[in-house]
Structures are given as structure tokens and as C-alpha cells.
C-alpha positions in Angstrom: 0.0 0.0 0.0 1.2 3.4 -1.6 2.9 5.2 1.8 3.2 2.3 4.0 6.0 0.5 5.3 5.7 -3.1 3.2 6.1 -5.8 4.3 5.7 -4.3 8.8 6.7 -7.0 11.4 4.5 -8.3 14.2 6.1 -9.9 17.3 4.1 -12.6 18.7 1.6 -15.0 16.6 -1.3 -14.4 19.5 -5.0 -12.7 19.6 -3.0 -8.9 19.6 -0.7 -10.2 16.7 -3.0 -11.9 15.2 -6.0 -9.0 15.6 -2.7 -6.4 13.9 -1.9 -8.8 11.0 -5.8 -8.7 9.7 -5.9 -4.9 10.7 -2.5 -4.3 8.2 -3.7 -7.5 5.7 -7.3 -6.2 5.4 -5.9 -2.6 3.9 -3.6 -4.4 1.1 -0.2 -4.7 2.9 2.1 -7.7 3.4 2.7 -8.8 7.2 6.0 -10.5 8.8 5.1 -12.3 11.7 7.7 -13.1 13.4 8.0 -16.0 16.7 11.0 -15.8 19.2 9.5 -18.4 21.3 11.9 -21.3 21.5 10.4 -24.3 19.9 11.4 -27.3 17.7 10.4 -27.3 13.9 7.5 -29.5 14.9 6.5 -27.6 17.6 6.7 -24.4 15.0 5.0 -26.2 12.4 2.1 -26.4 14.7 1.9 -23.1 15.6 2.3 -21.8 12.2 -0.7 -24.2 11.0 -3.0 -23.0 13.7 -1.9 -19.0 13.5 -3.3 -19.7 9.6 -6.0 -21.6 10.5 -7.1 -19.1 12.9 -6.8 -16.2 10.3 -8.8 -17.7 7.8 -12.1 -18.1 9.9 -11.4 -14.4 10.7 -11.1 -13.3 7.0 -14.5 -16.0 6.4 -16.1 -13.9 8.8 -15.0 -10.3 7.9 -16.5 -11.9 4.1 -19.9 -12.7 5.7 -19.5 -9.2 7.8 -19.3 -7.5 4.4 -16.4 -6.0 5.0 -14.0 -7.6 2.4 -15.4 -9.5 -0.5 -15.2 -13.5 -0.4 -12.3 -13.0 -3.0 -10.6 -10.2 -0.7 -10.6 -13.1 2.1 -9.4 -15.4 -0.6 -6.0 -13.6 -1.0 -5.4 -11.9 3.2 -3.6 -14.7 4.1 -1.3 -14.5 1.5 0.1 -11.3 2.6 1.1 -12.7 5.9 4.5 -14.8 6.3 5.5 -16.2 9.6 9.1 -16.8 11.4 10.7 -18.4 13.2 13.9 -16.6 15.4 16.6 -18.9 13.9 15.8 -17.6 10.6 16.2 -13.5 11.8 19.3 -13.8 9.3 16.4 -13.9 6.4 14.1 -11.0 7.4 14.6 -8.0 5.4 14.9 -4.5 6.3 11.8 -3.7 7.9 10.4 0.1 8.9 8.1 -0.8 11.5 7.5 -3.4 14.2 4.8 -4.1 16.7 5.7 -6.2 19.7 2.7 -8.3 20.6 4.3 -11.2 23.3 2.7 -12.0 26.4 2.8 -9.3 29.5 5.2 -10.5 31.0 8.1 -8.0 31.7 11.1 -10.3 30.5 9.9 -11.7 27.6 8.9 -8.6 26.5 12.7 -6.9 26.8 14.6 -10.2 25.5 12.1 -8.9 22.4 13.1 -5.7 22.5 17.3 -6.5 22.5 16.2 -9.3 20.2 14.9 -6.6 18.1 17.8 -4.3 18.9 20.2 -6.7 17.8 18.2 -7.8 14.5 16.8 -4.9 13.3 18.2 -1.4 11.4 18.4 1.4 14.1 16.3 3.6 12.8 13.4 1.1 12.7 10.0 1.8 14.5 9.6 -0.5 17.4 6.1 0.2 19.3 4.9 -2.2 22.0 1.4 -3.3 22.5 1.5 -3.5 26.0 -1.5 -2.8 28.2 0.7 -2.9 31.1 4.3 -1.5 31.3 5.0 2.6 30.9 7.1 2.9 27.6 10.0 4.6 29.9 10.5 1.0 32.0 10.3 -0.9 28.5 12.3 1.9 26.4 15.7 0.5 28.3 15.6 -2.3 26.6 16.2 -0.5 23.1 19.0 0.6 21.4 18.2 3.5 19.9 15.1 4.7 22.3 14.1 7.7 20.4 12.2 5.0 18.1 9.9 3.4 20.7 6.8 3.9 21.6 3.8 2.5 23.2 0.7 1.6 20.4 -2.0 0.4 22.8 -4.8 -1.5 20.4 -8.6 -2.2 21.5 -9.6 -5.7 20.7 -10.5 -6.6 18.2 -7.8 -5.1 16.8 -8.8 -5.5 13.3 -12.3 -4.0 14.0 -11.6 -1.1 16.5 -10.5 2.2 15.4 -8.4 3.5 18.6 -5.0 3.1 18.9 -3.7 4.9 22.1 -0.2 6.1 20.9 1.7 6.7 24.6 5.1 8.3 24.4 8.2 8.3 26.4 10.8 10.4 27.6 13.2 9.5 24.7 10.7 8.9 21.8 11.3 11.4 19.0 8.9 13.6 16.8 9.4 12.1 13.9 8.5 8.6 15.6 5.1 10.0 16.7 4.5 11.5 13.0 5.4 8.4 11.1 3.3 6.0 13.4 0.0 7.9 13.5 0.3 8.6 9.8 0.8 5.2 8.7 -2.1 3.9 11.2 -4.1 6.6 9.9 -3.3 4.9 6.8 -5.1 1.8 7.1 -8.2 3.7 8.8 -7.5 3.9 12.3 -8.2 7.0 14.8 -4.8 7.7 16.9 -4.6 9.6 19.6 -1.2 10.6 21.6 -1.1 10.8 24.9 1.9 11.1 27.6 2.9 7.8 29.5 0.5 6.8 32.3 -0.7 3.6 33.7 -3.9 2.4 32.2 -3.8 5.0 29.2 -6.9 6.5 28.5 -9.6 3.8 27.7 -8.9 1.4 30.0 -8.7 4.0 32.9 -11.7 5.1 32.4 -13.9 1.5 31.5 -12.0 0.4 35.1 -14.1 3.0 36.7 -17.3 2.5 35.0 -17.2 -1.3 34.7 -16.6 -1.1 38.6 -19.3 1.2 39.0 -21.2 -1.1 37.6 -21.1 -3.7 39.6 -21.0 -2.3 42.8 -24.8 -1.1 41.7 -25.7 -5.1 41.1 -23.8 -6.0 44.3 -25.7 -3.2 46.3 -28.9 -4.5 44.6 -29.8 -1.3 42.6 -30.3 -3.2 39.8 -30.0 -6.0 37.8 -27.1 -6.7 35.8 -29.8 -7.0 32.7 -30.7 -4.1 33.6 -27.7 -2.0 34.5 -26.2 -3.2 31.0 -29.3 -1.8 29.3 -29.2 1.3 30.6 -25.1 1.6 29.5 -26.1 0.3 26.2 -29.1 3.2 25.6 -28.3 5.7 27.6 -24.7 6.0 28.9 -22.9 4.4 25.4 -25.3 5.8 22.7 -24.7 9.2 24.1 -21.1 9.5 24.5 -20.4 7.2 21.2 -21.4 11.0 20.1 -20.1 13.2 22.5 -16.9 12.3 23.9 -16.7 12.9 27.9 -15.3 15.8 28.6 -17.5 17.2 25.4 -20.6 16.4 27.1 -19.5 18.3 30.4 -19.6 21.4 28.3 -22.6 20.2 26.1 -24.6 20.1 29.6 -22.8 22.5 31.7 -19.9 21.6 34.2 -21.9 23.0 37.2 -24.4 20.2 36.1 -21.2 17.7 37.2 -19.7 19.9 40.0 -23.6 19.8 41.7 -23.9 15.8 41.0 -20.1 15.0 42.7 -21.1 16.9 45.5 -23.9 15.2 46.1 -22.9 11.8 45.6 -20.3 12.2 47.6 -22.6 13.4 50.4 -24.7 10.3 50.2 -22.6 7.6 48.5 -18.7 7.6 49.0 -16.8 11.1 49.8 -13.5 10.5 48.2 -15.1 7.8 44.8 -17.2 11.0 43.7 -15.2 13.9 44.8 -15.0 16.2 41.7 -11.4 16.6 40.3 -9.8 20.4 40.8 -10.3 20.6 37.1 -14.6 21.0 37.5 -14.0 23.3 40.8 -11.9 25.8 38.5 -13.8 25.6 35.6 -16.5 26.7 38.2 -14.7 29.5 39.7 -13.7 31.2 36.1 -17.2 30.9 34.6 -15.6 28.3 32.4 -18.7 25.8 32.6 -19.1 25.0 28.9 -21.3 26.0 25.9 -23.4 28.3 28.1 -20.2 30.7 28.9 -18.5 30.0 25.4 -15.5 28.1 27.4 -14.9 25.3 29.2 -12.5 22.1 28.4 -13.2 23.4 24.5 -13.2 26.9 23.2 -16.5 28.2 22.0 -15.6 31.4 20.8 -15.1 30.8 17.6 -18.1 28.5 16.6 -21.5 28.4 15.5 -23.4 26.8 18.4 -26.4 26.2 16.6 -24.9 24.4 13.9 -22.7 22.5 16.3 -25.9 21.4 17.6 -27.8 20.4 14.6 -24.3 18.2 13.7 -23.9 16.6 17.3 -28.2 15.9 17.2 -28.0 14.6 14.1 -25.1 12.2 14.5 -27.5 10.5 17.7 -30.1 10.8 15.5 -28.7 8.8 13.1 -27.5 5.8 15.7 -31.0 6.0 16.8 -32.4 5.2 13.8 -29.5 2.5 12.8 -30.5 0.9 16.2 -34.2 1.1 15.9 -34.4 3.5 18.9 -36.1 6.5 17.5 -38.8 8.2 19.9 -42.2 7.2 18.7 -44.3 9.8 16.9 -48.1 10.5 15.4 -50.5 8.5 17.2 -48.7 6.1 18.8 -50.2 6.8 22.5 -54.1 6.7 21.0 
């Protein structure tokens, strides 16, 4: 593909690597998958033949998903080639790498002086990890201005985020040619500094454990708690992002709703970040004052209105949950 590293390496023949491979595969480019697990030529063989196995029922069902054609499928797996270690000698020179082994700490940085050793120094090596901070893993690699953390949502092939966290080493340039290839084969990047948990995951902990504390306190049901996520709490921020819709309602709604949950639920779990109690303090609550975590100034409300409506209007009617109208109630 026109602008893309071809063939880029994948570390690790598992769900991430695999999820990656179909990501790179499904958008026309070739895929080096490479295994540094120890194993005999039997034991390779095996995992080789299951790796392909595995990939074809995936590009099956991206056929039946529409989102390749049955002749698409056909041809995926014949952009991917897999490795093993003892043939490294083989690989060619190679601009980007993901490292997808398990989380564990070592394996992970024998990969990364495997790949230090192996690879040209000016290659991209970004990690997968959920885990580790891209400064602990970063020592591990010659060359650190080239690493990077490149956090994937599974499935990988299907999900548009990539979390792109970066280190105290990791160069401009790294950041630019990363989120432009990934932008490349249709994902949505974002960049953030290096913190445990990232961004998604941080904030999914919270709300999946808020979750069930309401089914362990017997609020609700489970059924129904996962319900109300699904129509009320996802739909509307798979529109308005979070901090978005403290500005779309007003951050005094917020800074009112802490303080009261924290009165009658858990003082410290609801206490509104120093964030909402500025923004409070210098009229900064959103839309209403022109500023809040967005600038305003600049834009027409109304039509930033009629776009935001219209996008929920439009999963709505995609997931048959428009409002009823005429005589419905006669």
C-alpha cells in the first residue's frame, strides 16, 4: 500500500498479533510475523498451521461481515508470512515493528534486545502493551528515540483506537510516522503522555466497577444495568466524547452531581477533580459561557448542535431507537 511501510513486522503469533496482522492485511499490505518463542520445527510447524487456521475463519467472517469481499478473504492470508527466530538472518529490512508477546516484563525486553540486535536502528519498534510505561520498556532498546507505546482495543482489526503513549526518549518524527501510517489503514490515533492504564482502560476500570458495585448493592440487575449503559450512557457518549458532554450540559451540572454523591454515596469515589472546581470558579462551565475544556468562541453553536443531534439521531435510527411519533399513544 502506496505510503506504508511493506512488508511491517508483528512480534508474537497471538490474539494482539494476530487482531494487527488482519488490521495491516485487510488494507492491502504484506505482514512479517515473526515468533521468538523457542520451539522445535515440529512444535513451529504447529503453531504456524493453527496461526493460519485461525486467520482464515477471521477473514471468512470479515467476508460474511461484508467487509471484504469472499475474494478479498481469498488472498489476506497471502500477505502474511511467519518466522521463526533462527531464521532473523532472512528477514529484510523492515520500517516498523509491533511487539505483541505475552505481559510479561522479561519476555517482552529479551524482544526488544532481540529486536535491537536484528533490526536497522532507525526502525520503528512500538509495544502493545497494556501494562508497562514505555519509559520501563524503552531500556531495553537501542536507539530509544524509536519506541513507543501503540495500545490496540480488541479486536484489533475491528476497533479504530490506537492509544499512541510516548516516552521520555521517543522522537517527533516517531510519533509522526506511526500515527500517519495507522491513519493509513483507517484507524483513529490519539497521543497521549505515558500513564498507567492510558486512557480507555482508565476510564472503562471506573465505570465497569461502577457497575457492579450497583448489582452487588442490589440497585439493579445486571440485565438491567447493562441496558441502561447500552441506551443511555454508550449511545450518548459514542457521540459526544466525555469531557464534550461536560460542556454540552454544563460543568456546574457535574460539580452539583459529585457533591452530592459524595454526600450520600462515597466522599472521596465521587469527589469532583480540581479541574470541574476551577472551571467553576472562572465561569468556564461549557457551551453556556463559550469556554470550558473546548473553546466556543469561535463557533457556531447552533450548527454545532444540529451536527452533534443529528449524529444520535442517526444511531438512533441505525438501532431502531427513534422516539415514537403520530398517534402512537391513542
Amino acid at each position: 500500500m502506496r505510503g506504508l511501510p511493506d512488508p511491517i513486522g508483528i512480534i508474537g503469533p497471538g490474539r494482539m498479533g494476530q487482531g494487527i496482522a488482519l488490521a495491516f492485511a485487510m488494507a492491502g499490505c504484506r505482514v512479517m510475523l515473526l515468533d521468538l518463542k523457542p520451539r522445535t520445527h515440529q512444535q513451529f510447524a504447529a503453531v504456524q498451521q493453527q496461526f493460519m487456521v485461525d486467520f482464515s475463519r477471521e477473514t471468512q467472517l470479515l467476508s460474511y461481515l461484508g467487509l471484504v469481499s469472499s475474494a478479498e478473504a481469498a488472498t489476506m492470508a497471502d500477505r502474511v508470512t511467519i518466522q521463526p527466530p533462527d531464521q532473523a538472518a532472512d528477514i529484510p529490512p523492515l520500517a516498523l515493528y509491533f511487539e505483541a508477546v505475552p505481559e510479561v516484563r522479561e519476555i517482552k525486553e529479551d524482544c526488544f534486545r532481540w529486536l535491537s540486535k536484528w533490526v536497522d536502528p532507525d526502525a520503528i519498534i512500538a509495544s502493545t502493551t497494556s501494562t508497562f510505561l514505555v519509559d520501563e520498556l524503552s531500556q531495553s532498546v537501542q536507539n530509544p528515540s524509536r519506541f513507543v507505546n501503540a495500545h490496540w482495543l480488541n479486536p484489533a482489526h475491528l476497533m479504530p483506537l490506537v492509544e499512541v503513549s510516548t516516552g521520555e526518549t521517543t522522537s517527533e518524527d516517531t510519533v509522526e510516522r506511526l500515527v500517519a501510517w495507522l491513519r493509513a489503514i483507517g484507524k483513529v490515533p490519539v497521543c497521549m503522555k505515558a500513564s498507567p492504564g492510558y486512557i480507555v482502560p482508565r476510564i472503562q476500570a471506573l465505570a465497569m466497577n461502577e457497575a457492579a458495585r450497583l448489582v452487588e448493592e442490589g440497585v439493579a440487575s445486571a440485565a438491567d444495568v447493562d441496558e441502561a449503559v447500552r441506551v443511555g450512557f454508550g449511545l450518548r457518549f459514542a457521540v459526544l466524547g466525555l469531557t464534550e458532554f461536560i460542556d454540552w450540559g454544563g460543568g456546574d451540572i457535574l460539580y452539583y452531581a459529585d457533591k452530592y454523591l459524595s454526600e450520600t454515596i462515597d466522599s472521596e469515589r465521587f469527589k469532583a477533580p480540581d479541574i470541574i472546581d476551577q472551571n467553576m470558579r472562572e465561569n468556564r462551565r461549557g457551551l453556556r459561557d463559550g469556554d470550558g475544556f473546548y473553546d466556543y468562541a469561535s463557533r457556531d453553536i447552533d450548527d454545532y448542535r444540529r451536527q452533534r443531534l443529528t449524529e444520535l439521531v442517526g444511531m438512533l435510527r441505525h438501532l431502531k431507537l427513534l422516539p415514537k411519533t403520530g398517534d402512537a399513544g391513542r
